[in-house]
N, C-alpha and C positions, 0 to 999 in steps of 0.2 A: 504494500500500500504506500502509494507518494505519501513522501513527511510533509507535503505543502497540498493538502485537501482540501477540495475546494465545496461550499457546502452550499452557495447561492440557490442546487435545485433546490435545497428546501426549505427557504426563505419564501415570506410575502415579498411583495414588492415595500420598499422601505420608504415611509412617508416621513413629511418632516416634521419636526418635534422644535415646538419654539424653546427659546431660550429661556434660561432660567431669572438667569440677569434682567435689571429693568431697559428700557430702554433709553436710559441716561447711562447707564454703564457700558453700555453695546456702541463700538465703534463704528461699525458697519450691519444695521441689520438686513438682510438679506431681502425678508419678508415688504418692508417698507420701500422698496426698489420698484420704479417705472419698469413696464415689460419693453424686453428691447428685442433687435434683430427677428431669427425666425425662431416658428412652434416647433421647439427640437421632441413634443409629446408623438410626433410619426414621422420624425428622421432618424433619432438616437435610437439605441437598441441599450438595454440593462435592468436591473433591476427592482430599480430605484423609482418612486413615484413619476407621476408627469408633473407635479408639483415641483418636485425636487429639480427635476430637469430644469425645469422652466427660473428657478431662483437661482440655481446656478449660471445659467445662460445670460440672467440677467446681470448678477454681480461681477459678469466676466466684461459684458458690454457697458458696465457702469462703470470701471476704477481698470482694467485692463485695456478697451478699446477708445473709451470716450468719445469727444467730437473729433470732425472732419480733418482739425486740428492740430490735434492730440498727437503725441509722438505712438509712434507702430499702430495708429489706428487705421490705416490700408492695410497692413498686416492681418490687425488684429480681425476687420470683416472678410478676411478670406479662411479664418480660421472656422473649419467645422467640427462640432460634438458628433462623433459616432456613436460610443456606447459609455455611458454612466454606470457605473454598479458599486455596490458594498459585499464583501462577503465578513463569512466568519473564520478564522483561521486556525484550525486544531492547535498547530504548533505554537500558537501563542495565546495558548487555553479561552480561546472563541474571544479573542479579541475584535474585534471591528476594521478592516480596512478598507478603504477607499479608493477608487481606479477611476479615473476617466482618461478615453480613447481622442483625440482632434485629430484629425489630419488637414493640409493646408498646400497647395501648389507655389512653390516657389515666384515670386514676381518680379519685377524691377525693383520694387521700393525695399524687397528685403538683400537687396546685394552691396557689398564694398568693392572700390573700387578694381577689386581682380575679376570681378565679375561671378562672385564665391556668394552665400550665405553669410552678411557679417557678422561678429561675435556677439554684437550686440541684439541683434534678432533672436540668435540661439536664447540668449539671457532672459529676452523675451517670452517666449516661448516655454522654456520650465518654470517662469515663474509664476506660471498661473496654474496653480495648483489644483487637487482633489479636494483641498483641506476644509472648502466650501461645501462637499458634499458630507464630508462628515461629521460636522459640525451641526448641519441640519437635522442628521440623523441622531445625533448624541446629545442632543439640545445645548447645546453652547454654541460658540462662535467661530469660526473656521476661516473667516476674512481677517487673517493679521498683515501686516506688514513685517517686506525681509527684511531679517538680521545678517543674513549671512549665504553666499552662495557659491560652491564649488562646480566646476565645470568644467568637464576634460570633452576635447575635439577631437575626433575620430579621424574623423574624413569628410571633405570640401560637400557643396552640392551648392548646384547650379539650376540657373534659371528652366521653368519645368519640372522640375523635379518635386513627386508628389512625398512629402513629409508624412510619419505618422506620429503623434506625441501623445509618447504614453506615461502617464502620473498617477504614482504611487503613494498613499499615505503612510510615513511610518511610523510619528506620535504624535497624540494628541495631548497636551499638558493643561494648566490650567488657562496659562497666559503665553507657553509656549509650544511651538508643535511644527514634525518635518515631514519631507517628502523627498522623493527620489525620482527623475523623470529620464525618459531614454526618448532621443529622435532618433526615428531611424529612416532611410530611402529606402518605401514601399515597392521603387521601380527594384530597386539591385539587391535589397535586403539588407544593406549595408551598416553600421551605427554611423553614423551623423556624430554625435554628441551625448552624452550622460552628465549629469548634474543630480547634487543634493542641495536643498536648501532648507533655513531652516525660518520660521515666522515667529512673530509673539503679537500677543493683543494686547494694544496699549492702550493708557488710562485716558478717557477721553478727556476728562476736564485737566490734563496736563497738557495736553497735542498744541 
């Protein structure tokens, strides 16, 4: 039997669970977010509510895409959710983790000047995390801001080239919580990039 069992068949579909905190103490509530971009409830495949779907999508298009203005937000609308999910994980006595699938076509706006994927898109790109997804599930807050980001480069990609980014939860604390995210080129199979990062939720009436 794999020692990484995966138990999703025999999960509900996982709905969201507001937060404990009031919302003077929530930096970011999910729930209070204008609906943005598309209904990812019959494009994504996973788990996880269409609720879920739908606040994640939204907190990704609220504080990761922005406006038209916004730095990586041509990026950021070429990014799609494929599949959302939570499972339970034996090996970590049914702890809770967190997956979400994007992938994204390589464009003009994401190259430097070699005509490469710059490193700042990759940075981009893991750093929008699962941790939104579980947080909803866990009832706390999963929208922190980075502390901290490691990032090792594989291998170039170029214009065309279909990205898949995949992100991983790996804790959730009270005020601090990481994840782990791999791009990889869905054309050749190749890694792209791997990265860990790590978040914390800060005090709002300090910010």
């Amino acid at each position: 039997m794999s020692n990484r069992k995966e138990l999703s068949a025999h999960l509900p579909p996982f709905a969201v669970v507001r937060p404990n905190s009031s919302s003077d103490d929530v930096w970011v509530d999910p729930a209070s977010l204008p609906d943005y971009g598309d209904d990812l409830t019959t494009t994504t495949a996973g788990n996880v509510s269409d609720d879920i779907k739908r606040l994640t999508n939204n907190t990704f298009f609220a504080y990761g895409v922005g406006g038209e203005d916004a730095f990586g937000s041509t990026t950021g609308r070429a990014v799609k959710f494929i599949d959302i999910r939570v499972d339970r994980r034996v090996e970590q006595h049914g702890r809770l983790q967190a997956t979400t699938i994007a992938e994204v076509v390589v464009n003009r706006n994401m190259l430097n000047g070699a005509g490469m994927v710059h490193g700042a898109c990759v940075a981009y790109l893991i750093d929008n995390t699962p941790l939104v997804v579980l947080g909803l599930v866990q009832r706390t807050n999963g929208a922190g801001v980075t502390q901290s980001m490691n990032i090792m480069f594989h291998s170039p990609a170029s214009i065309g080239a279909h990205l898949r980014v995949i992100s991983t939860s790996i804790t959730m604390g009270g005020r601090v919580m990481s994840a782990k995210c791999e791009i990889v080129n869905k054309d050749t199979g190749r890694m792209v990039a791997s990265g860990w990062l790590s978040k914390m939720q800060p005090i709002s009436n300090k910010l």
